[in-house]
N, CA and C atoms as a LAMMPS dump frame, in Angstrom:
ITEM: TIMESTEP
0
ITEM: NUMBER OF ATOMS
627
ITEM: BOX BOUNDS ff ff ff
-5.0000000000000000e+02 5.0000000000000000e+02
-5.0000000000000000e+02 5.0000000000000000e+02
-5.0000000000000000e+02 5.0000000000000000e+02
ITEM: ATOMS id mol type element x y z
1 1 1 N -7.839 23.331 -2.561
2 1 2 C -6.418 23.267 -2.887
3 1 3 C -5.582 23.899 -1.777
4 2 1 N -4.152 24.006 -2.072
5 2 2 C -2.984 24.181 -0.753
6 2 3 C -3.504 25.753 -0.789
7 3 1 N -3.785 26.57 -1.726
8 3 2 C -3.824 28.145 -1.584
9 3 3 C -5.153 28.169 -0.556
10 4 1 N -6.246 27.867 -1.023
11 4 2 C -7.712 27.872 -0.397
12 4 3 C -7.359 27.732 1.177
13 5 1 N -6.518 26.484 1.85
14 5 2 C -6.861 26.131 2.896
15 5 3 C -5.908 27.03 3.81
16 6 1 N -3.949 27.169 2.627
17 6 2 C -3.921 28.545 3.545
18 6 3 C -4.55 29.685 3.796
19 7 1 N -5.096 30.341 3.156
20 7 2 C -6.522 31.17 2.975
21 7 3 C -6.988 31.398 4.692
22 8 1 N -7.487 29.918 4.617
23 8 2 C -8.58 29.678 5.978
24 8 3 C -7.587 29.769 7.043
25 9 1 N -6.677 28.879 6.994
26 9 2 C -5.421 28.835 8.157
27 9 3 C -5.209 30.069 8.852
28 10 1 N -5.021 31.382 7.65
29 10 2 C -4.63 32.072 8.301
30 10 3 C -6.014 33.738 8.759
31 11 1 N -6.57 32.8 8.338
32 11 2 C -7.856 33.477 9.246
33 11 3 C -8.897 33.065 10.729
34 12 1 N -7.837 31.826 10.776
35 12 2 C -8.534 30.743 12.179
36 12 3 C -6.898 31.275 12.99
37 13 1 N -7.727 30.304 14.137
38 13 2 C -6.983 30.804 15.514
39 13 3 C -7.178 29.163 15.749
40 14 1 N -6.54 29.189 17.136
41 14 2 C -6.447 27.782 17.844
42 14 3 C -6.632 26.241 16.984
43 15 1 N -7.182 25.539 17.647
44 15 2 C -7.386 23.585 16.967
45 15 3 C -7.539 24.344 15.228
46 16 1 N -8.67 25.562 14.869
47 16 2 C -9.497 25.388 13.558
48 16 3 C -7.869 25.739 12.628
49 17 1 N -7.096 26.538 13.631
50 17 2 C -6.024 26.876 12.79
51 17 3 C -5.27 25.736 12.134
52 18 1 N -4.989 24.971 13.274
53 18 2 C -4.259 23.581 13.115
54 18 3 C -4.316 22.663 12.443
55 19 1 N -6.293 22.318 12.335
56 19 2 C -6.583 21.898 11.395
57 19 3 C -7.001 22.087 9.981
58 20 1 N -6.47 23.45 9.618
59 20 2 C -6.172 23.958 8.271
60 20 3 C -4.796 23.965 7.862
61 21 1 N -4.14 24.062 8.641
62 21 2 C -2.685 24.004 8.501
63 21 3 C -2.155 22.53 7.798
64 22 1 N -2.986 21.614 8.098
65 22 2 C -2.696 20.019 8.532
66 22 3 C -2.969 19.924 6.792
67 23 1 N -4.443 20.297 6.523
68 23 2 C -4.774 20.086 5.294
69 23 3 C -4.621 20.98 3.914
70 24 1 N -3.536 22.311 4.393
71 24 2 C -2.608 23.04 3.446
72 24 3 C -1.579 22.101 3.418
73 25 1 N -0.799 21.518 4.47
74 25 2 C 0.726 20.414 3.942
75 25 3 C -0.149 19.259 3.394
76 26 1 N -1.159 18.844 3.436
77 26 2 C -1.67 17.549 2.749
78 26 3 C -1.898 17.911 1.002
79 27 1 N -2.324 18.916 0.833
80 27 2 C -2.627 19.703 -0.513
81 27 3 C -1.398 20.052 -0.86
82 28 1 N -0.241 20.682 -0.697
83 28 2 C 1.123 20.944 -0.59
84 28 3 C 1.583 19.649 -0.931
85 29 1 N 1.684 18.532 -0.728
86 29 2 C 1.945 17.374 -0.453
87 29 3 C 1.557 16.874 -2.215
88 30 1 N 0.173 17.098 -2.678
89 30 2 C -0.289 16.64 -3.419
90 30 3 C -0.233 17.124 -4.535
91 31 1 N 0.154 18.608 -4.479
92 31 2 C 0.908 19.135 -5.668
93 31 3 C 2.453 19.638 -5.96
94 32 1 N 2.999 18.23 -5.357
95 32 2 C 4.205 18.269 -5.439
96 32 3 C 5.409 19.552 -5.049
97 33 1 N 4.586 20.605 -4.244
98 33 2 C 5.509 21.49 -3.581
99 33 3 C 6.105 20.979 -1.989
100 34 1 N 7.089 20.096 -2.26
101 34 2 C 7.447 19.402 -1.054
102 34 3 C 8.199 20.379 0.024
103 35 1 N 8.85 21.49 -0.807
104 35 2 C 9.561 22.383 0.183
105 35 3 C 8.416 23.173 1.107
106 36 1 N 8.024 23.626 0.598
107 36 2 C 6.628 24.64 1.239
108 36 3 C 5.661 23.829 2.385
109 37 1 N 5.595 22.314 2.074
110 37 2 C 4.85 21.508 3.042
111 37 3 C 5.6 21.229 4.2
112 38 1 N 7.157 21.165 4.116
113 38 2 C 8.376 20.861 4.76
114 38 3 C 8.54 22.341 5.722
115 39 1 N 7.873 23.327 5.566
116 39 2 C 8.434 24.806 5.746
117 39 3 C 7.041 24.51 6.752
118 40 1 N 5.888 24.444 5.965
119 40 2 C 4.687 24.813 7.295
120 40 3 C 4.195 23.645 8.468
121 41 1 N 4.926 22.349 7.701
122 41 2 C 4.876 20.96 8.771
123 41 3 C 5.47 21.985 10.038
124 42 1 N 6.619 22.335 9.569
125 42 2 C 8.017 22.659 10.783
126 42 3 C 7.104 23.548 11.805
127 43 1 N 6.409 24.536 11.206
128 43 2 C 5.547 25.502 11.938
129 43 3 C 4.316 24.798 12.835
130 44 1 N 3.886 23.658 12.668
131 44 2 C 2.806 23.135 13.717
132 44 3 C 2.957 23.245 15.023
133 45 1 N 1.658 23.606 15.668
134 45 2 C 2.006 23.96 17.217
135 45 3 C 1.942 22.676 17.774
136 46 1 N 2.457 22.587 18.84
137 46 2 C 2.865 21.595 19.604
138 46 3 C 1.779 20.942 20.366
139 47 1 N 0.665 22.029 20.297
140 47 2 C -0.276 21.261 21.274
141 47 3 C -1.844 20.675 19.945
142 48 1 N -2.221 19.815 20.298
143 48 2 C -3.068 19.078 19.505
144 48 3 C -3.708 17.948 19.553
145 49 1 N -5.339 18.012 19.31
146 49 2 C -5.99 16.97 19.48
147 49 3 C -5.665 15.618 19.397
148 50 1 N -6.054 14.865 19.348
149 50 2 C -5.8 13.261 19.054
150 50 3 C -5.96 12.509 17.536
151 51 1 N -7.036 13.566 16.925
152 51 2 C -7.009 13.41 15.406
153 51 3 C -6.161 14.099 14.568
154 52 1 N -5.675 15.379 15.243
155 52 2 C -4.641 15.729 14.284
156 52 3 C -3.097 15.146 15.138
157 53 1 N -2.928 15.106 15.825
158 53 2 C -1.637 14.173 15.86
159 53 3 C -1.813 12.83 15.041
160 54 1 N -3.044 12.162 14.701
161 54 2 C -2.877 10.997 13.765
162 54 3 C -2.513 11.719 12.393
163 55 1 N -2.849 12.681 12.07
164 55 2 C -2.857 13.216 10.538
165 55 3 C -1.37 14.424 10.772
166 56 1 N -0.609 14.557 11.524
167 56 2 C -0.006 14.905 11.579
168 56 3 C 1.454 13.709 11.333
169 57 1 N 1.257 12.58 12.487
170 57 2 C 1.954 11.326 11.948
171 57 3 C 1.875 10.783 10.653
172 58 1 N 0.81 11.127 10.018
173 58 2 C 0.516 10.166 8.386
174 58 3 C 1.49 11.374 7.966
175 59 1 N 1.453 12.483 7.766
176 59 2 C 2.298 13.445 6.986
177 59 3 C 3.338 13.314 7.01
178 60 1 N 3.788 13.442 8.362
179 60 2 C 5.511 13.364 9.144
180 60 3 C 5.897 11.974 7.659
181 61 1 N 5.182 10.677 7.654
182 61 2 C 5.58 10.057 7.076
183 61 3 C 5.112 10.29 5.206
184 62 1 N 4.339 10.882 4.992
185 62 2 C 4.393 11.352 3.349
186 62 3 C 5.319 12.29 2.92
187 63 1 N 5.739 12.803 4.158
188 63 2 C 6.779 14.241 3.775
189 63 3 C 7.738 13.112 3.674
190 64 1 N 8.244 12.347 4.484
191 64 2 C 9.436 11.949 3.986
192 64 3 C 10.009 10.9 3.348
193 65 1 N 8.278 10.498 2.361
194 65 2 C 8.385 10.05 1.223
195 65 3 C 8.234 10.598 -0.276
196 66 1 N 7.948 11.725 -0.208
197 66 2 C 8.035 12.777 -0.701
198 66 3 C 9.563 13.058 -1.037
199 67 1 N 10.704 13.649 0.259
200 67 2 C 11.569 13.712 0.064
201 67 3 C 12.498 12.629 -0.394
202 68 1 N 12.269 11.583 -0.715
203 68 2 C 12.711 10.022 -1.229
204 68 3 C 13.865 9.794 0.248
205 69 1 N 13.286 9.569 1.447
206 69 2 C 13.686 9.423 2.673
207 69 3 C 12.963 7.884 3.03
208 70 1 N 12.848 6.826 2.322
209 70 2 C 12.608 5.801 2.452
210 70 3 C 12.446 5.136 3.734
211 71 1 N 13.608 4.728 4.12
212 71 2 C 14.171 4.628 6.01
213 71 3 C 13.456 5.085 6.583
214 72 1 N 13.539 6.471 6.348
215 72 2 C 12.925 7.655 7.564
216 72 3 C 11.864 7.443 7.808
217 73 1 N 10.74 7.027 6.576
218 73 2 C 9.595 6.822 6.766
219 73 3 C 8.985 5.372 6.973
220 74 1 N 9.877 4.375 7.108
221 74 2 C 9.581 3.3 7.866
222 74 3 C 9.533 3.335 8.906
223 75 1 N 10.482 4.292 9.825
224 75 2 C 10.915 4.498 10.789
225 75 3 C 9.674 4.391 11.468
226 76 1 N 9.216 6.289 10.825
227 76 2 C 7.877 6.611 11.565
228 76 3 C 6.586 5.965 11.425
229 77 1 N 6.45 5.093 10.308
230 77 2 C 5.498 3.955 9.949
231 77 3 C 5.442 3.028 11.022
232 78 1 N 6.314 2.655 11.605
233 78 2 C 6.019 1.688 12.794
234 78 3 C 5.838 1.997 14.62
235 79 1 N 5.811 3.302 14.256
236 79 2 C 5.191 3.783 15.355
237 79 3 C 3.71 4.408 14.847
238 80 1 N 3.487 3.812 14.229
239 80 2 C 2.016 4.123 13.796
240 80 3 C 1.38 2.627 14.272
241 81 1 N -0.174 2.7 14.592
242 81 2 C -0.503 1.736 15.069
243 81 3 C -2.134 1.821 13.933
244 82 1 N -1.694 0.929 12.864
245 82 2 C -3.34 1.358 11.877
246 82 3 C -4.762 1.211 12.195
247 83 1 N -4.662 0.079 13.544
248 83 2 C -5.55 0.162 13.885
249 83 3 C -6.292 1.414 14.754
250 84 1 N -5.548 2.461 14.852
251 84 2 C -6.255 3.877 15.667
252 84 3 C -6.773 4.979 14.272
253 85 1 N -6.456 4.265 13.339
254 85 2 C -6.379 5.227 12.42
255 85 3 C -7.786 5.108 11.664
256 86 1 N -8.487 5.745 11.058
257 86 2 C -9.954 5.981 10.153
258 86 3 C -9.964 6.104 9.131
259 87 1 N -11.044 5.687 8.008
260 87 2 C -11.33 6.343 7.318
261 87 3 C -10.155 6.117 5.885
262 88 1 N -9.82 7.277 5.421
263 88 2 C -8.901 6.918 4.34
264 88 3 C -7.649 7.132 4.778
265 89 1 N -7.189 7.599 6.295
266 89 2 C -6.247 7.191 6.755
267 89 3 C -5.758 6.03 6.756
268 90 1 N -6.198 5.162 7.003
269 90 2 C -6.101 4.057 6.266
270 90 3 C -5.556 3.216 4.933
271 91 1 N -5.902 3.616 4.761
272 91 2 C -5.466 3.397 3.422
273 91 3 C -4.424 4.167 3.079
274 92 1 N -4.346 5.413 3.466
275 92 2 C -2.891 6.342 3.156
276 92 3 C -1.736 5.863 4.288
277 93 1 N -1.824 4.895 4.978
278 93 2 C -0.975 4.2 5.98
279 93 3 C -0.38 3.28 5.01
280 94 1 N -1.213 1.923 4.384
281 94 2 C -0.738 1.038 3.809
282 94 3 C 0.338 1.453 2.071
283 95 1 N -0.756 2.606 1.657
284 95 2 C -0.087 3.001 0.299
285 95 3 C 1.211 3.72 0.623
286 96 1 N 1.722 4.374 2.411
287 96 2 C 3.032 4.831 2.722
288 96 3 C 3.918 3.424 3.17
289 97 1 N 2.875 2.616 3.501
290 97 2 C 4.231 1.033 3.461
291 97 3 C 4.395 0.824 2.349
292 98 1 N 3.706 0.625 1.421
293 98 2 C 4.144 0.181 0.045
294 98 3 C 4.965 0.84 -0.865
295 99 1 N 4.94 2.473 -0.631
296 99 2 C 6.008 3.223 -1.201
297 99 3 C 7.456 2.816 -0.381
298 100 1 N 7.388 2.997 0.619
299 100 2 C 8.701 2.558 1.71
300 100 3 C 9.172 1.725 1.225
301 101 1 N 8.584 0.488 1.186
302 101 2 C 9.022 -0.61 0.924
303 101 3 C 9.777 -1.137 -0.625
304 102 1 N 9.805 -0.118 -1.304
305 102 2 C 9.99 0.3 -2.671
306 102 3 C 10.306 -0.912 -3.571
307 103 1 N 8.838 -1.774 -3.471
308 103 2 C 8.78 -2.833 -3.916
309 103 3 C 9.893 -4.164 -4.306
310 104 1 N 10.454 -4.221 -2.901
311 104 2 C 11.529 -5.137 -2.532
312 104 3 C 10.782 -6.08 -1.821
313 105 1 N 10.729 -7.647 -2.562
314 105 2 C 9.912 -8.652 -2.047
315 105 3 C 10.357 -8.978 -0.787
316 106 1 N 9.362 -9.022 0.141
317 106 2 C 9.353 -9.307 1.405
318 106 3 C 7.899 -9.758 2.502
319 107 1 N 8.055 -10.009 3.707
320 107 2 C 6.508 -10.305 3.953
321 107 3 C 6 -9.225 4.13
322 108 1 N 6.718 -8.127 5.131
323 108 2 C 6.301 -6.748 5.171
324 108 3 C 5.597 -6.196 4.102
325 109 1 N 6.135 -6.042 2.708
326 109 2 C 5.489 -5.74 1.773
327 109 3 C 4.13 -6.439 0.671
328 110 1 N 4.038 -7.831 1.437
329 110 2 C 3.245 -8.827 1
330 110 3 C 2.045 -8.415 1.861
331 111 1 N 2.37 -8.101 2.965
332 111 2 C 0.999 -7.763 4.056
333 111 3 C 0.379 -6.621 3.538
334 112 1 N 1.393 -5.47 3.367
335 112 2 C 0.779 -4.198 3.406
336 112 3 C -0.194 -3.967 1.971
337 113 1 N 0.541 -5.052 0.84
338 113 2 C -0.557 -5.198 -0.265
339 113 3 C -1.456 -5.727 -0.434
340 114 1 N -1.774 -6.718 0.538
341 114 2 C -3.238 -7.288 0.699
342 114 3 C -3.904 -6.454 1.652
343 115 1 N -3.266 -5.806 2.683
344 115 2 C -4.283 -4.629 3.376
345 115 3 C -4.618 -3.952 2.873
346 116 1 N -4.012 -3.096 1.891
347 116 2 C -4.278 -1.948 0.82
348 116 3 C -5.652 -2.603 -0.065
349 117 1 N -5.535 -4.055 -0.84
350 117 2 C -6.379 -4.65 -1.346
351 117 3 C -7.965 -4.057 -1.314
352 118 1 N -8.084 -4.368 -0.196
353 118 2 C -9.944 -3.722 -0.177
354 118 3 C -10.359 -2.826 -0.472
355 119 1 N -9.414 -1.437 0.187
356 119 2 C -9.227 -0.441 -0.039
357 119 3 C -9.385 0.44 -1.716
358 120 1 N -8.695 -0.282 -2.215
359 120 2 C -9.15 0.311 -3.617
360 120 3 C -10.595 0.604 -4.656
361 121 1 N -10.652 0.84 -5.321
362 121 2 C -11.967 0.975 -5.424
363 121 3 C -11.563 1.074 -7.201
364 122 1 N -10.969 1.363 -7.93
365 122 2 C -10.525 1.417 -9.566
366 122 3 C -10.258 0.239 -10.18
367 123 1 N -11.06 -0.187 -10.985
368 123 2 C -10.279 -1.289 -11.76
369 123 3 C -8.58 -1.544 -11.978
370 124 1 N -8.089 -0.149 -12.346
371 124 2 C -6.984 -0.204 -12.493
372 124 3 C -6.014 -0.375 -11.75
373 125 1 N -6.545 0.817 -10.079
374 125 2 C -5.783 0.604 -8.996
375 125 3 C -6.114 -1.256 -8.546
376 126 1 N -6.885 -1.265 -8.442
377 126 2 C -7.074 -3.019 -7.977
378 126 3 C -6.058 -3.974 -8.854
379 127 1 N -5.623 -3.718 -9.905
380 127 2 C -4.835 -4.227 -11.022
381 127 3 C -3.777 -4.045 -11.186
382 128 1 N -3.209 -2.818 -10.548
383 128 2 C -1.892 -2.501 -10.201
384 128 3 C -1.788 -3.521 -9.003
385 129 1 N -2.866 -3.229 -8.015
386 129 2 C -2.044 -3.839 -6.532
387 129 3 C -2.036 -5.503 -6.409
388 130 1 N -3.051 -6.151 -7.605
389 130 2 C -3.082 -7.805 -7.872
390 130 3 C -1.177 -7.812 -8.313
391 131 1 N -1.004 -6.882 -9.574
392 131 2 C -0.108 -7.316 -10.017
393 131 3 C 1.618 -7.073 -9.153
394 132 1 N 1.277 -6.016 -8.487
395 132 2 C 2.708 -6.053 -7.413
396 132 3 C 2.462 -7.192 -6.43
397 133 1 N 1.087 -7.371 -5.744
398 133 2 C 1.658 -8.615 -4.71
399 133 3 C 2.06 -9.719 -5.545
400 134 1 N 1.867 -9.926 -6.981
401 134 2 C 2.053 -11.631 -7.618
402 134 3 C 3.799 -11.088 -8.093
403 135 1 N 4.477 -9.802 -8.35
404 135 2 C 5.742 -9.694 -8.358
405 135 3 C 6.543 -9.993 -6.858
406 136 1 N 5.992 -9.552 -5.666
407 136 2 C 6.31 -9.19 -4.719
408 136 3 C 6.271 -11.043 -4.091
409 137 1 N 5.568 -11.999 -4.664
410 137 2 C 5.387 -13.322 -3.818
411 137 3 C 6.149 -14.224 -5.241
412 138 1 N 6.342 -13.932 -6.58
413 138 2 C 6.903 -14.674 -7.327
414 138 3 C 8.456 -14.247 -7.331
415 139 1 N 8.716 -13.327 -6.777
416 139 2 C 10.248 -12.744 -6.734
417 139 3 C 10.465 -14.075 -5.012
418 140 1 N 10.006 -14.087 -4.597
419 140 2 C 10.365 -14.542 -2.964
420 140 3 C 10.948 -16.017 -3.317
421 141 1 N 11.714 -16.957 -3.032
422 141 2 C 12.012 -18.226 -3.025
423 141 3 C 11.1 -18.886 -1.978
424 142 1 N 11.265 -20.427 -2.313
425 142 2 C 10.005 -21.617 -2.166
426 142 3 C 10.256 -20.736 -0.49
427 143 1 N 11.781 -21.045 0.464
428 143 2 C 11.578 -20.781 1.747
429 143 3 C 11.075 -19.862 2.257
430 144 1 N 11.678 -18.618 1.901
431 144 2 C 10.115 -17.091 2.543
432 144 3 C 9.126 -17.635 2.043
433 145 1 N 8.749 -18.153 1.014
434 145 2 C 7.126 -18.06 1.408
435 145 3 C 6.432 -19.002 2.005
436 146 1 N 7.264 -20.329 2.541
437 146 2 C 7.378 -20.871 3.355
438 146 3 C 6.792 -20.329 4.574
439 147 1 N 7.664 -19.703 4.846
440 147 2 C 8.178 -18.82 5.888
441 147 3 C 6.799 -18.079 6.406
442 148 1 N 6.642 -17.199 5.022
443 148 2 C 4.902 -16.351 5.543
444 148 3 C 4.127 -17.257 5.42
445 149 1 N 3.641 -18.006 4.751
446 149 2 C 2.709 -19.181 4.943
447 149 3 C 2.491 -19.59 6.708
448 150 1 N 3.588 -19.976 7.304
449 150 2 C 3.495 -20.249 8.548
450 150 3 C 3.342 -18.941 9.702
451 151 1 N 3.7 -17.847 9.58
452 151 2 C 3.626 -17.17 10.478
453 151 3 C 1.938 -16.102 9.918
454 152 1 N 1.631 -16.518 9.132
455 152 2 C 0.054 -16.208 9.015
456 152 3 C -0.92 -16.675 8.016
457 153 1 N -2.626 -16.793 8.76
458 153 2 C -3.171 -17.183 8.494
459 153 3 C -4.284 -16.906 7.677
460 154 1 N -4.174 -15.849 7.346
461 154 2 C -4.602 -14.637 6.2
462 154 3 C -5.122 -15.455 4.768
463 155 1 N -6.329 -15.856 5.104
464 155 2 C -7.547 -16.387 3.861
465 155 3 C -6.925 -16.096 2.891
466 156 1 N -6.727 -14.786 2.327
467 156 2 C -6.081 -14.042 1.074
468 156 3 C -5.092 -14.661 0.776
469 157 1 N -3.928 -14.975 1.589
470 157 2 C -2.686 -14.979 1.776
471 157 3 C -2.638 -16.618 1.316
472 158 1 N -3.229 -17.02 1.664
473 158 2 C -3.305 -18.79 1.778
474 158 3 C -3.311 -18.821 -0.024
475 159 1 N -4.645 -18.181 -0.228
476 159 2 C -5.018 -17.823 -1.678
477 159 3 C -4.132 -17.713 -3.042
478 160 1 N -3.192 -17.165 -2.687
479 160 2 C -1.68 -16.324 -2.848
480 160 3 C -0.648 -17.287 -3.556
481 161 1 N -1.096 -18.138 -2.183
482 161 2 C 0.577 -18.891 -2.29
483 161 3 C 0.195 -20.126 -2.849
484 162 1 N -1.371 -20.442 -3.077
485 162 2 C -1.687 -21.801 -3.369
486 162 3 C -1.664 -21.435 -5.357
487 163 1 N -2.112 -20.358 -5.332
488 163 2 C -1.306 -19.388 -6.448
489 163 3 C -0.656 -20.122 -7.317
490 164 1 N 0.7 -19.297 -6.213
491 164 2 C 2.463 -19.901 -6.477
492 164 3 C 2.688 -20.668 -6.949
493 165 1 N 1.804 -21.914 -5.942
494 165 2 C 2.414 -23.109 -6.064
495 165 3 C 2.244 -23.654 -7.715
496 166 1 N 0.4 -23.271 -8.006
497 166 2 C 0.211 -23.754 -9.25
498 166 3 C 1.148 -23.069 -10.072
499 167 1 N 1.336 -21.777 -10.141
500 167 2 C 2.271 -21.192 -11.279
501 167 3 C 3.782 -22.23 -10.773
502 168 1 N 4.42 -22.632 -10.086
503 168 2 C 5.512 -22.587 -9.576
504 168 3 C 6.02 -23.834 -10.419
505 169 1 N 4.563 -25.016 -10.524
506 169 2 C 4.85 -26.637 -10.285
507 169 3 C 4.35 -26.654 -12.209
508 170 1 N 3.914 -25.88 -12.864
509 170 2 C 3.504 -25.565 -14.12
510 170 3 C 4.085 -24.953 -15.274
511 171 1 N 4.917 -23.913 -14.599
512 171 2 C 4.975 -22.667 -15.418
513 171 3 C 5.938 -23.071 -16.61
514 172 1 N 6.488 -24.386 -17.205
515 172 2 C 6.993 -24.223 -18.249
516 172 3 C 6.23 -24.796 -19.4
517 173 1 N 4.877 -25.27 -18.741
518 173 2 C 4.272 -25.749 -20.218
519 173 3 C 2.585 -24.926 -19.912
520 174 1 N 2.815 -23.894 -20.473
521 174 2 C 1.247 -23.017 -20.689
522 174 3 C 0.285 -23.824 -20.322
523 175 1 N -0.277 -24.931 -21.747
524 175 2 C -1.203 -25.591 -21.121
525 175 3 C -1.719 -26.416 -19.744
526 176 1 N -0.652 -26.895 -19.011
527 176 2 C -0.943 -27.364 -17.942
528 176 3 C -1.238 -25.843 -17.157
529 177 1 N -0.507 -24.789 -17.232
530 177 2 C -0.188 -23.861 -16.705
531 177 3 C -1.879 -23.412 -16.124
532 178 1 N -2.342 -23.269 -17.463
533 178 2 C -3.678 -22.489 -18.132
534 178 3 C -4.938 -23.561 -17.221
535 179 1 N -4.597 -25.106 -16.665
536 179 2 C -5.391 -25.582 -16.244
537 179 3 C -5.276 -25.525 -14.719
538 180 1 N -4.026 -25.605 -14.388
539 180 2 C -3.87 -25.145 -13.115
540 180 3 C -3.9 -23.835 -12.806
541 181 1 N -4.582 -22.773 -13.209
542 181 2 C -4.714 -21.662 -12.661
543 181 3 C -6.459 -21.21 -13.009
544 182 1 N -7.363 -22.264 -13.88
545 182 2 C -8.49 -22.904 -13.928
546 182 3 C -8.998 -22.993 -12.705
547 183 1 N -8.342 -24.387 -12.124
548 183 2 C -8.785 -25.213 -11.499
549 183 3 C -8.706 -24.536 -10.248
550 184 1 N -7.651 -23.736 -9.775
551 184 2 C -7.067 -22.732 -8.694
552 184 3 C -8.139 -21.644 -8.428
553 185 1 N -8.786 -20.927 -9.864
554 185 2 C -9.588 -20.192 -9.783
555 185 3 C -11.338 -20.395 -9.168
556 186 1 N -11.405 -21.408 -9.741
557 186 2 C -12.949 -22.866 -9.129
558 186 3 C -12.788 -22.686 -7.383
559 187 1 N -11.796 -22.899 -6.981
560 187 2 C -10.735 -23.804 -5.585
561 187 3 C -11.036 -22.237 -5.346
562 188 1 N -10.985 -20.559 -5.446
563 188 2 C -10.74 -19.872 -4.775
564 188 3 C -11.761 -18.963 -5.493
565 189 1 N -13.048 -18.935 -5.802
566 189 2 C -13.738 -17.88 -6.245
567 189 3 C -14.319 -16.427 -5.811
568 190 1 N -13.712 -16.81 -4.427
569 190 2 C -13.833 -14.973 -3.896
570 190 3 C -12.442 -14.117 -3.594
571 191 1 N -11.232 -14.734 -4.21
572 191 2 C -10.519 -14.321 -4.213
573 191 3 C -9.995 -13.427 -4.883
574 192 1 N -9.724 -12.314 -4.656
575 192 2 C -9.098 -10.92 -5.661
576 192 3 C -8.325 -11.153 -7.012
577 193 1 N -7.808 -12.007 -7.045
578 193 2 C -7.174 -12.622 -8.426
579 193 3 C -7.83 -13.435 -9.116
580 194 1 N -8.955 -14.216 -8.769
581 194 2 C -9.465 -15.104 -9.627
582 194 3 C -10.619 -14.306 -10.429
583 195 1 N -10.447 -13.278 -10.183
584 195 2 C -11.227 -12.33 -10.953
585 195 3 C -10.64 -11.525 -12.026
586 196 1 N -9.685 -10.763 -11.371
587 196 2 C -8.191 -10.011 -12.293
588 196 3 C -6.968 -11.323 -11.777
589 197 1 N -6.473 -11.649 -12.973
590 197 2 C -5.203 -12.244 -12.747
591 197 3 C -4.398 -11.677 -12.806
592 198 1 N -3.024 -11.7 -12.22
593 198 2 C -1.755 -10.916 -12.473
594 198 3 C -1.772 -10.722 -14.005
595 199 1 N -1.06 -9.956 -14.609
596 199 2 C -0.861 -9.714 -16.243
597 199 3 C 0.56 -10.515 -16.154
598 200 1 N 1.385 -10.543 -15.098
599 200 2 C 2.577 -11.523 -15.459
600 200 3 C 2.125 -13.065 -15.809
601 201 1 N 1.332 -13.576 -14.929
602 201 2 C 1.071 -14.865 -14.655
603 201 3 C 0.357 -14.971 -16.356
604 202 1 N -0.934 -13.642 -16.731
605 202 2 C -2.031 -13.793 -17.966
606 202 3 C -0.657 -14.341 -18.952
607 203 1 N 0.214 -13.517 -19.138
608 203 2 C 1.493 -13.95 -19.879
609 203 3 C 2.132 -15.209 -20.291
610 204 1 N 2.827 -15.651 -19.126
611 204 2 C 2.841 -16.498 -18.581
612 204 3 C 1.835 -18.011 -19.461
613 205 1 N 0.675 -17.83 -19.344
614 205 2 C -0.379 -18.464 -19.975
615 205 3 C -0.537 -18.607 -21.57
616 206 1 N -0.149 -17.624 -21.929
617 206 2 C -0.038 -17.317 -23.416
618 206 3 C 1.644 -17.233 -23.64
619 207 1 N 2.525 -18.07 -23.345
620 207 2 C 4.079 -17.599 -24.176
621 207 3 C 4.136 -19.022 -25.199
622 208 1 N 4.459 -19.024 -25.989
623 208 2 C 4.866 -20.091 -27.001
624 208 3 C 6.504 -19.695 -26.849
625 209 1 N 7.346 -20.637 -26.929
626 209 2 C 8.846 -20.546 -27.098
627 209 3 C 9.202 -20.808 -28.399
């Protein structure tokens, strides 16, 4: 916890210091004492390895989603490059686009939820993140997704929108609905949804008027 690692912090010297420091604001971070993480971020020394400047950048940007600094932390999100990043850094990259992005349909936010995708490992989390990308691509009109369709080629993504289309060309009579998202499921069986369906779309399937 944040007490334990200040503990260590302040019994190390040099990098070991730094890198206790890093993982007191990450613990700080995680039990919601945002001022105190904001107080010992400020204190980091200036000089530092190459792994803690990556975990120093992931923070810079949780702190100031933390502080509901949205912007701010897009800002510093795109000077992040995910591919230098490891591990569950990773994944704490994509879950800081997806907070940023504060689930306002867009492609930006369509990408960062199929990257996040693998990443999960919970039934539930996997079920949350099926069901924001199918809000995040059924909120979009026919042209954005148009739009992402053409500027990428993302297996998943293809998956997605061929989706759409069935919900799109269906969705006022269940039963056809219920066969085109059948037949969609056959057409895409390693796909993340044809396993968990959105709960909008499961809906969707079952409404009588």
């Amino acid at each position: 916890d944040a007490a334990q690692a200040q503990l260590r912090m302040q019994h190390s010297e040099g990098s070991s210091k730094t890198s206790w420091q890093l993982l007191a604001i990450r613990a700080l971070l995680r039990e919601g004492k945002k001022q105190q993480a904001a107080d010992l971020f400020s204190q980091l020394a200036q000089k530092m390895d190459d792994a803690q400047q990556q975990e120093q950048s992931l923070l810079a940007v949780e702190l100031k989603l933390a502080q509901g600094d949205f912007m701010g932390a897009q800002t510093l999100l795109a000077k992040i490059n995910p591919a230098n990043l490891k591990g569950s850094q990773t994944a704490r990259y994509w879950q800081g686009m997806v907070t940023a992005l504060q689930g306002k349909p867009s492609p930006a936010l369509l990408r960062a939820l199929m990257a996040q995708a693998p990443m999960l490992s919970t039934t539930q989390e996997k079920q949350r993140n099926i069901d924001e990308t199918w809000q995040a691509l059924t909120a979009m009109t026919q042209t954005q997704a148009d739009v992402v369709q053409t500027a990428d080629d993302n297996t998943s993504l293809q998956g997605w929108l061929a989706l759409r289309r069935a919900w799109s060309d269906n969705r006022d009579t269940p039963d056809r609905l219920k066969a085109a998202v059948s037949a969609w499921q056959t057409r895409w069986p390693r796909h993340p949804a044809a396993r968990q369906l959105p709960t909008a779309l499961v809906n969707d399937m079952s409404f009588r008027p």
